[in-house]
N, C-alpha and C positions, 0 to 999 in steps of 0.2 A: 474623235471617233476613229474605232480602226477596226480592222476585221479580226478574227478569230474565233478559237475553239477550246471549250470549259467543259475538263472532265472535272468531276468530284464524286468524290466516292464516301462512305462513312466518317473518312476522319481524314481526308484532305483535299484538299481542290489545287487541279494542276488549269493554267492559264496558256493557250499555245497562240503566240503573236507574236511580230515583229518587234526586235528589243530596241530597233533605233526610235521607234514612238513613244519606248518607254520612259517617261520624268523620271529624276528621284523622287519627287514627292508621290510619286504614283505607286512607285516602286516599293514606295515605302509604308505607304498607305497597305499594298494586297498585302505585304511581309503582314502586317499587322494583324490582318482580318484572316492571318493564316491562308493563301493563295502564292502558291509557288509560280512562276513565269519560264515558258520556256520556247526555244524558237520556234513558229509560225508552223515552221515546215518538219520539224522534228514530229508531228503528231504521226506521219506515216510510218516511220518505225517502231512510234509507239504502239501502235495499232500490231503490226507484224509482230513486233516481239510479246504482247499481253501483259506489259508493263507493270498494269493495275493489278497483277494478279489474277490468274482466272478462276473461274467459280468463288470468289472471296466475298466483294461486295458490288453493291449497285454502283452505277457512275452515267456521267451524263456529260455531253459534247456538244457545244451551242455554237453553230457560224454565226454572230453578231446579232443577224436579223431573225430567222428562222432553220437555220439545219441545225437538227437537233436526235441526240440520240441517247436512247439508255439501254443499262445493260441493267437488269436484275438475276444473279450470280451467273450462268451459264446461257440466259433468254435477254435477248438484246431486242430494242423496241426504237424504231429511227421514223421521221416524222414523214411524210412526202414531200418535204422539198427538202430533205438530204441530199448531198450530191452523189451521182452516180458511183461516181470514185472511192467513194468513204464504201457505199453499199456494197461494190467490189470487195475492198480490202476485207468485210464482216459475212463474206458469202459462209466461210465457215461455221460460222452461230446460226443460230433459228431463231431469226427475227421476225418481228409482227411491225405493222406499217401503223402505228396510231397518231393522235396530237400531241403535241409538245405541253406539257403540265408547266416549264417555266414561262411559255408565250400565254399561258392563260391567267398565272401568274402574275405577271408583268403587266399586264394589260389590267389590270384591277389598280385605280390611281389609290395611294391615302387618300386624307383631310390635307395632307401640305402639300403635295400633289397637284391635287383639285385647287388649292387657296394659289399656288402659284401660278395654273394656266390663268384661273380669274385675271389675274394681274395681269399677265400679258396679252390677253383678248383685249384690257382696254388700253393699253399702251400700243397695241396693234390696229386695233379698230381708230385709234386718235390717229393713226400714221394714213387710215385709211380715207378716213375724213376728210383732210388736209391736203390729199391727194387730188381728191374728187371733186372737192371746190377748185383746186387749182385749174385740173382738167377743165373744168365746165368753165371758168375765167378766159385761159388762155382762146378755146375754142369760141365763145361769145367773141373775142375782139380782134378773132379773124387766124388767129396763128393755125399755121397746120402742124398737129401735131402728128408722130406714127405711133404706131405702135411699142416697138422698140425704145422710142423716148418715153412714152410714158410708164413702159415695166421700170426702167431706168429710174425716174424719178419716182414712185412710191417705191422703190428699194431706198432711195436717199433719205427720204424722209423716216422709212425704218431704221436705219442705219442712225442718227440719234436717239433713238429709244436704249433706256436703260437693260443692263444685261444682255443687249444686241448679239447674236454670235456667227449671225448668216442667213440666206435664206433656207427656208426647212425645202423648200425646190422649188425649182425652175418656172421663174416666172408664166402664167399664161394671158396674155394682152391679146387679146381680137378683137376685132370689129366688124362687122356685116357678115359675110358669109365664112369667113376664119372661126367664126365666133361657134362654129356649126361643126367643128374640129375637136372633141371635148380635151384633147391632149396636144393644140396647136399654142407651140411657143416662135415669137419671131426671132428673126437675127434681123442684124443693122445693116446687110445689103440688100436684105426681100420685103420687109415689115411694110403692112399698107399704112396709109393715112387712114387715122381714126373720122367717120364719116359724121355728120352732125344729125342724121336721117336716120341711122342705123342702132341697134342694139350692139351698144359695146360691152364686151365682158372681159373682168379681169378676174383671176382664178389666182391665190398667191397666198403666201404666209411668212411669216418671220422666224428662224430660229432663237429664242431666249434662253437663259441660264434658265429661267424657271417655268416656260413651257415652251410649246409647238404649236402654231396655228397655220389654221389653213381657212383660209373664208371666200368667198365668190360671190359679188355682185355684178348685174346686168342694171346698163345705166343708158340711154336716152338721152341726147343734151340739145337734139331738137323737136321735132313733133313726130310722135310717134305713128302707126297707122295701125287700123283695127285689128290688122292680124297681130301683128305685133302685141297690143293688148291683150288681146284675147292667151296669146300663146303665154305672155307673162302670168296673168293672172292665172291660168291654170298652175303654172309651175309653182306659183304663190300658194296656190289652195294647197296641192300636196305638202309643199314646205310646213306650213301649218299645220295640217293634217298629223304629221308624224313629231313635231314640237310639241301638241298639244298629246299625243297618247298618253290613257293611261291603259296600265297594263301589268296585269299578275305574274308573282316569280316565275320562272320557270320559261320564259318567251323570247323567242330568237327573235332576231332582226331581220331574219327571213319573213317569220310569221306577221310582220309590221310593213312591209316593202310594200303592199297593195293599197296602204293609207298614201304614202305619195305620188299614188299611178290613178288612183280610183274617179278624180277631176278631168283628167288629160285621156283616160280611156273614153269618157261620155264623148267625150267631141273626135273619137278616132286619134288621140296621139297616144305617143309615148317619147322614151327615149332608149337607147343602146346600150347603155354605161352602167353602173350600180349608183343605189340611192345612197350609199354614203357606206365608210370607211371607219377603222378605228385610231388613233392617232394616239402616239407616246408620249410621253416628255420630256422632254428635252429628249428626244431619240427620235424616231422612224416618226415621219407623218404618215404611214401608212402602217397599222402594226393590226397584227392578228389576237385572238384567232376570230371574235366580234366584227359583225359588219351589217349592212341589211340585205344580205345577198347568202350569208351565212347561218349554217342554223344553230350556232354558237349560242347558249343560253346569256341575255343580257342581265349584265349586274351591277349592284351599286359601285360605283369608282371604276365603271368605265367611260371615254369617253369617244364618242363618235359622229361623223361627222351626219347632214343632212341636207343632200342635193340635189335634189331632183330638177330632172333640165328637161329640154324641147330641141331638138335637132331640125328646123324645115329641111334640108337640104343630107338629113343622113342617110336616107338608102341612096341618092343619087351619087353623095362623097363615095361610096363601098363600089361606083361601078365608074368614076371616072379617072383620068390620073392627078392622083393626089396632089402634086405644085400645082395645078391648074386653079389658083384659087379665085381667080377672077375673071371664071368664063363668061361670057356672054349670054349662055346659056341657063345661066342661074342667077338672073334680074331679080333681088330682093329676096335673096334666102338671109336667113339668117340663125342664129343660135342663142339661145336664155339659160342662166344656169342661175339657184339664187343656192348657195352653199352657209350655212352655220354650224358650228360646232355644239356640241350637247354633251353634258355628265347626266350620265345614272345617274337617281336620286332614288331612297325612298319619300312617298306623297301619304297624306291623309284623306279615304274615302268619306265619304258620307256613312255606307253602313259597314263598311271592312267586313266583307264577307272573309272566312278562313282566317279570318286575323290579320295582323301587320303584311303582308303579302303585295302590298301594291307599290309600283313603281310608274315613274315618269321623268321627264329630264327638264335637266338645268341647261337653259341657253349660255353660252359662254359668250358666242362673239356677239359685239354692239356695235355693228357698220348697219343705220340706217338701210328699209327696203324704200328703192322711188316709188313715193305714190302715185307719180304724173303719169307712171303707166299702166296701172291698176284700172282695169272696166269696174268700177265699185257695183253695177247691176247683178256683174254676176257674185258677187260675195253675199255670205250670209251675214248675219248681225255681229255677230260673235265671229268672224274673221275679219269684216270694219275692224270691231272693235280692238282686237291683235294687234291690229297694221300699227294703230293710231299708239295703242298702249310700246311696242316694240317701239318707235322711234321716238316718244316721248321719252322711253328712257334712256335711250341713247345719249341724248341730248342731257340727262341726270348725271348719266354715269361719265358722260365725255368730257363735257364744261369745262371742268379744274385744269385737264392734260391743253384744252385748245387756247387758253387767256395769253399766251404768245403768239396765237394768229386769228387776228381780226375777221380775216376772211374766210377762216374754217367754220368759227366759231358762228359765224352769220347764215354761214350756209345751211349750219346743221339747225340752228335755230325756223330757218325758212323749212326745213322738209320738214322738223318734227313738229308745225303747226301746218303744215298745207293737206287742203281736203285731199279726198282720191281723184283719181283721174283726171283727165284734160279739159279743160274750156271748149265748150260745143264752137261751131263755128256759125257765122253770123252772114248776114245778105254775101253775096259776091267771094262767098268760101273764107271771109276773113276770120282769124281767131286771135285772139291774143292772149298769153299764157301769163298772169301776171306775178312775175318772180323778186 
């Protein structure tokens, strides 16, 4: 990955980036596909002197992720997150501020596209498994684990997956009231001890040659407490909620954002954050211009993400000082986040009104939801039935990648046949959870 800026114009594309990243084989590759290369920094003169010609043809200028801009011969069009500096240098021209046509572009997967994130959701999801069972292992037989160590060790376990190339970012490992953080990553001299009482969550993905992922589960590894349910299971419903849409061309992700809130409004929650993200391939886990906060029309071969969480402790975070993560003052806050990745699809209705026109999405990531912390009263039949059908097939599509750990393989075997929810408890407050 490196940064830079792509003009191209009717009949050639100039590349402005650092030559010392450049390979031969790279080099050798753009010569081909007709893509001249030239330094990073050279674009400011090109701009001053009108290089391309002015009034000749159209041309377009991409910083890596989103600065982007075009000229149609003498009317120059730059995106809003251009930098200030580029906008300087084009004060000249009369520009219009719109979206960038290659970020909407890019953001529409193929078929090989889509077939290669498949592949690495379950090569991701099997790192995730093996993870999880690990975690719940070492903490049954007493080790303390932090935080810290355990981002560490599901990065290891990525880190043998095929086509591995890094993390797509910065791990997030929290536990109890960290967890209440939507963007808290530890270091290895602050990280708490993962609590056995508390909702731990881990927010993470893998970079692959052939996709990006990003997934989030909240996990439980001893006995939960009602709020704690209750706050899951909501997060759960909207999860559902918006996995399950269907929904006719032409509809943002904006106009869908109120299927993940719609469970969590009944009881007065919400959360602060957006309900999910567009994610590249092999490129940016965050890519535009698709989101559910955006009013970006969705389309087939995009992919995006679906996260709806629960903050207890989020206006309180916004008014105190943020290292204070373990005040006194915030006895059993905590945080839920349940995150899965989803492609556009087209679906088949029953009566296709307008025609072929309907859409809904394709789950990519296979990391098991806990049941154990699911209130199954408040679901309805048809979201039982989800829970049940999602982690049975997890356990379908995992199997093959876990037959070199016994103990993945068992664990994932125990969630995707175990009921919802926890074991009432009996005379004298006892309960036993039988795992």
């Amino acid at each position: 990955m490196f940064q830079s800026y792509l003009m191209i114009t009717l009949d050639k594309a100039t590349l402005f980036m650092d030559s010392a990243k450049l390979t031969d084989d790279v080099e050798d590759y753009l010569k081909a596909v007709g893509v001249d290369t030239r330094e990073y920094n050279d674009l400011w003169s090109y701009l001053r002197k009108r290089e391309w010609g002015e009034g000749k043809v159209s041309f377009l200028f991409h910083f890596l992720v989103s600065h982007v801009l075009t000229a149609w011969f003498s009317k120059v069009i730059i995106v809003p997150e251009t930098s200030y500096a580029i906008a300087l240098m084009l004060t000249h021209f009369r520009y219009s501020v719109m979206p960038s046509f290659v970020s909407s572009m890019k953001a529409v997967k193929n078929d090989t596209e889509v077939d290669g994130m498949r592949r690495a959701y379950l090569r991701d999801g099997a790192s995730f498994v093996k993870f999880l069972a690990w975690l719940e292992d070492k903490l049954a037989r007493g080790y303390e684990i932090t935080e810290y160590e355990a981002a560490f060790r599901l990065t290891e376990y990525r880190r043998t997956n095929k086509h591995f190339m890094g993390l797509a970012y910065e791990n997030i490992s929290a536990s109890g009231p960290n967890a209440a953080l939507p963007h808290y990553s530890p270091t290895k001299s602050t990280a708490a001890m993962i609590e056995r009482d508390a909702p731990y969550l881990n927010d993470s993905g893998g970079q692959y040659k052939d996709g990006t992922c990003d997934t989030t589960r909240t996990w439980i590894f001893g006995r939960p407490t009602p709020e704690h349910c209750e706050a899951y299971t909501r997060v759960l419903q909207g999860h559902i909620a918006i996995d399950s849409a269907i929904f006719p061309e032409g509809t943002s992700g904006q106009q869908l954002d109120v299927l993940a809130r719609k469970a969590l409004w009944q009881d007065g929650m919400d959360y602060g954050h957006g309900t999910g993200h567009g994610v590249g391939s092999f490129l940016n886990v965050h890519e535009g211009p698709h989101s559910f906060s955006s009013n970006a029309t969705l389309v087939p071969g995009h992919v995006i993400t679906n996260e709806p969480g629960f903050c207890e402790c989020f206006l309180v975070w916004r008014t105190e000082v943020i290292t204070n993560f373990h005040s006194p003052d915030l006895p059993g806050k905590f945080g839920v986040r349940i995150e899965s990745a989803l492609a556009v699809r087209r679906v088949k209705t029953k009566h296709e009104f307008n025609g072929e026109c309907w859409l809904g999405f394709e789950r990519l990531t296979c990391v098991p939801i806990q049941a154990k912390m699911i209130k199954d009263g408040m679901l309805t039949k048809d979201e039982k039935q989800w829970v049940k059908d999602h982690n049975r097939r997890c356990l379908e599509k995992l199997e093959s990648y876990l037959r070199d750990d016994k103990r993945a393989l068992a664990w994932l075997k125990r969630e995707a046949g175990r009921n919802l929810g926890i074991s009432p408890t009996g005379p004298g407050g006892i309960s036993i959870d039988w795992d």
